[in-house]
C-alpha positions in Angstrom: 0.0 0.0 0.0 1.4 3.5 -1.1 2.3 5.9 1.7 -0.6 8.9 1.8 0.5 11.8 4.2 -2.1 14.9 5.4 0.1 18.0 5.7 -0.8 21.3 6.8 0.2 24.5 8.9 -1.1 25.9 12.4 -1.1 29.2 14.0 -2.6 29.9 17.5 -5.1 27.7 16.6 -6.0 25.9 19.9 -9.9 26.5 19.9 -10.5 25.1 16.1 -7.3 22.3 15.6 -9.2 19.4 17.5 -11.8 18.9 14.8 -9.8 18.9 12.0 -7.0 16.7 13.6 -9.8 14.1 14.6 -11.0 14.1 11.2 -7.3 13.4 10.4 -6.8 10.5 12.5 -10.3 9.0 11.7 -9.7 8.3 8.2 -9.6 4.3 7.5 -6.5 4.2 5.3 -3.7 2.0 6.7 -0.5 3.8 5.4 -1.6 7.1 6.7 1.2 9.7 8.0 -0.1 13.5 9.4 2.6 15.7 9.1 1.5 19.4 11.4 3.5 22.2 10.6 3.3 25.2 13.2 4.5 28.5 12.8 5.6 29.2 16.0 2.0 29.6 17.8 2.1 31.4 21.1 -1.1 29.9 22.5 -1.6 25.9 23.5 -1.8 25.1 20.0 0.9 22.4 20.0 0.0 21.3 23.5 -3.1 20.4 22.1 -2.3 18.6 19.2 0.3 16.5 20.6 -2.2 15.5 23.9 -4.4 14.5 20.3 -1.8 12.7 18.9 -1.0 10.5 22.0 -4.2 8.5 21.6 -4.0 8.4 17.7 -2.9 4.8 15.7 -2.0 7.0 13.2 0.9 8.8 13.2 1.3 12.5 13.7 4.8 14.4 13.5 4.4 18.4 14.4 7.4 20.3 13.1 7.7 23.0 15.5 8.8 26.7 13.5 9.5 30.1 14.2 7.1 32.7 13.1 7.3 33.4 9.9 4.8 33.3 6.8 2.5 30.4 6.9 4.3 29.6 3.2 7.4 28.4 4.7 5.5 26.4 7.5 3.9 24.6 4.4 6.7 23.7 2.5 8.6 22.6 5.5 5.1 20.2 6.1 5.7 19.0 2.2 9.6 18.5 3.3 8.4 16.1 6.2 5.9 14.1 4.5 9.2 14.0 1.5 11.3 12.3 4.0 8.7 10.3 4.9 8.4 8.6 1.5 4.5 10.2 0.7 3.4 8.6 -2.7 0.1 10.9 -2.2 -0.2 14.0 0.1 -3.2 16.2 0.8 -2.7 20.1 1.7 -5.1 21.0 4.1 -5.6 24.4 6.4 -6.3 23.5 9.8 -10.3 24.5 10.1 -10.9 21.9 7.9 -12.9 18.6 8.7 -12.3 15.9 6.2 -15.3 13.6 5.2 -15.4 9.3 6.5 -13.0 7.6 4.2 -11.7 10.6 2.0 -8.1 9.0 1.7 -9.5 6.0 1.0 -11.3 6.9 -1.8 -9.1 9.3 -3.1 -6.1 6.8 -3.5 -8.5 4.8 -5.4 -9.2 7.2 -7.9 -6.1 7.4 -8.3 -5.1 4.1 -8.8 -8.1 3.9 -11.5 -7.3 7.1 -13.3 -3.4 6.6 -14.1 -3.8 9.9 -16.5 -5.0 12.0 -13.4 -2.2 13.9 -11.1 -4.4 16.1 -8.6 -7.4 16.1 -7.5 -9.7 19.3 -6.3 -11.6 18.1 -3.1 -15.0 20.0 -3.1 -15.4 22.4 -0.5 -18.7 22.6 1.7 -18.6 25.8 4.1 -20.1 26.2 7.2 -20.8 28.3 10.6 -22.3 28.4 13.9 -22.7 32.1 13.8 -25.8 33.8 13.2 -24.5 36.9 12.3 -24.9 38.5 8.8 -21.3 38.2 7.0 -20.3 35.1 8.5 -23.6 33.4 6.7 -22.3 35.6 3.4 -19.2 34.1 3.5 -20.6 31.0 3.3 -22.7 31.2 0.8 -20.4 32.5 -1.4 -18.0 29.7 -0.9 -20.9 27.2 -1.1 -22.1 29.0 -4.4 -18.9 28.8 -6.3 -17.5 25.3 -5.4 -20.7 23.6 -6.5 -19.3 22.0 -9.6 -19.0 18.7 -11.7 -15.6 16.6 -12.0 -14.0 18.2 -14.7 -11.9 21.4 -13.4 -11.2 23.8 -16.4 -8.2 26.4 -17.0 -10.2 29.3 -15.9 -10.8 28.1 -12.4 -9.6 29.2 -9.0 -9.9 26.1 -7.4 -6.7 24.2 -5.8 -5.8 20.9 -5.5 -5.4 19.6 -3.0 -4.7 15.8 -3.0 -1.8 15.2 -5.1 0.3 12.0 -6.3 3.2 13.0 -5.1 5.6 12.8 -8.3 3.0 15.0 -9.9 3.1 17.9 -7.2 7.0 18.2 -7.3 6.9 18.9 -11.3 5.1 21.8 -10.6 8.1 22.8 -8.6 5.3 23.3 -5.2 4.9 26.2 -3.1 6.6 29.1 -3.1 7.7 29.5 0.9 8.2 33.6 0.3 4.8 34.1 -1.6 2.1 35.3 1.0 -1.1 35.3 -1.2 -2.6 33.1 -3.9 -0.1 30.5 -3.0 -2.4 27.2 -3.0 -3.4 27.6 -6.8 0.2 28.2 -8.3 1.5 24.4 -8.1 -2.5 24.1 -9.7 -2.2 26.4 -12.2 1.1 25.2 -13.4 0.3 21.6 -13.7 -2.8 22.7 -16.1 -0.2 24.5 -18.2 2.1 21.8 -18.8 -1.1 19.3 -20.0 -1.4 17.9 -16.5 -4.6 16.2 -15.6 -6.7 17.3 -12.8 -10.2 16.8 -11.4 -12.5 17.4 -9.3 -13.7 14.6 -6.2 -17.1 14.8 -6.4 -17.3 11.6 -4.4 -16.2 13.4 -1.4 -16.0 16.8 0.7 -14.2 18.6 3.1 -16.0 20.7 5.6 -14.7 24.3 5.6 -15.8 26.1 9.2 -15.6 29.8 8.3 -16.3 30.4 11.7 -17.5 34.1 12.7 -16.9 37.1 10.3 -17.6 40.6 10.9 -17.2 43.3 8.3 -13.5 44.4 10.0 -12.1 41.0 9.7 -13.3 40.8 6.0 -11.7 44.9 5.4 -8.4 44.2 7.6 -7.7 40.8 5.4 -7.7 42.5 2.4 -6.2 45.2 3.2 -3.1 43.0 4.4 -3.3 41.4 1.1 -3.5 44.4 -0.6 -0.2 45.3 0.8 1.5 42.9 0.2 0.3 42.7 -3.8 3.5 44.1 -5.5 5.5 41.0 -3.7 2.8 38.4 -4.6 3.0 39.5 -7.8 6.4 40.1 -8.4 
């Protein structure tokens, strides 16, 4: 059975990394490998995930970073599940609850469509707030990832579960690029003729948590100013 590793990066994310990691653990493939990344988090993040990990048969690793950009965190989560021999890895962020069997199932598309090298794992958002931008936010997520299997070049979807072969021709992440990062490795295996669909067998739960107008005008405003080094 081919080595599948779930990577992804934490920040002060005590309150919301329990979910996801139990999600992680649940999943009923036998070769399984979770690989947490976090970038230096000041709260009980960490404590948290490895008190998780000590009653988990599967195995977790947390490398354990300075702060920095959650880029680098990622690739240094690829690099782990690298070392670890990963035929397949899926990139995940840590609010996100994977669906029974998702591994599973996706390893098995795999194995029966040799041509395909990613695939995009529908999102379906949610929230337990009640409050007006927090249910926007999801409906707008819910609205535009409500699509068949085949993923076209004009989308901005990523992938998300990758072979692993196929992931390093893109050349992966770039660690110093701080916005639009999940799509480029996505975008670039399009461009060379690479394969990709869309695993409409399966979901990932996305909790978007609460929103309030601020958080939605400070995000972008931190992306906006940081645009000339995205784009450069």
């Amino acid at each position: 059975m081919d080595k599948a590793v779930i990577l992804f990066s934490t920040y002060n994310n005590e309150r919301n990394i329990e979910p996801c990691l139990r999600s992680c653990m649940g999943q009923n493939y036998k070769d399984l490998h979770i690989v947490i990344a976090d970038d230096g988090s000041e709260d009980r993040t960490v404590e948290v995930i490895h008190t998780l990990a000590a009653g988990s048969s599967v195995p977790v690793t947390v490398l354990e970073l300075p702060h920095g950009e959650r880029g680098v965190a990622r690739v240094r989560a690829v690099e782990g599940a690298r070392q670890l021999g990963a035929e397949y890895i899926l990139v995940l962020d840590s609010d996100m609850i994977l669906a029974e069997h998702l591994i599973q199932q996706g390893v098995e598309y795999f194995d029966d469509h040799q041509d395909t090298g990613a695939l995009v794992i529908p999102e379906e958002a949610y929230t337990e707030a009640d409050n007006f931008f927090s249910k926007v936010k999801v409906f707008e997520r819910n609205v535009i990832n409500n699509a068949g299997e085949t993923l076209g070049k004009r989308s901005i979807e990523a992938a998300r579960f990758w072979r692993m072969s196929s992931y390093e021709s893109t050349g992966g992440f770039n660690a110093e690029q701080i916005a639009f990062e999940e799509i480029q490795p996505t975008l670039r295996y399009l461009e060379a003729g690479g394969v990709i669909r869309r695993a409409v067998f399966t979901r990932i739960y996305h909790d978007e948590k609460q929103v309030y107008l601020k958080d939605v005008l400070r995000k972008k405003a931190y992306y906006f100013s940081v645009m000339a080094r995205t784009m450069s």
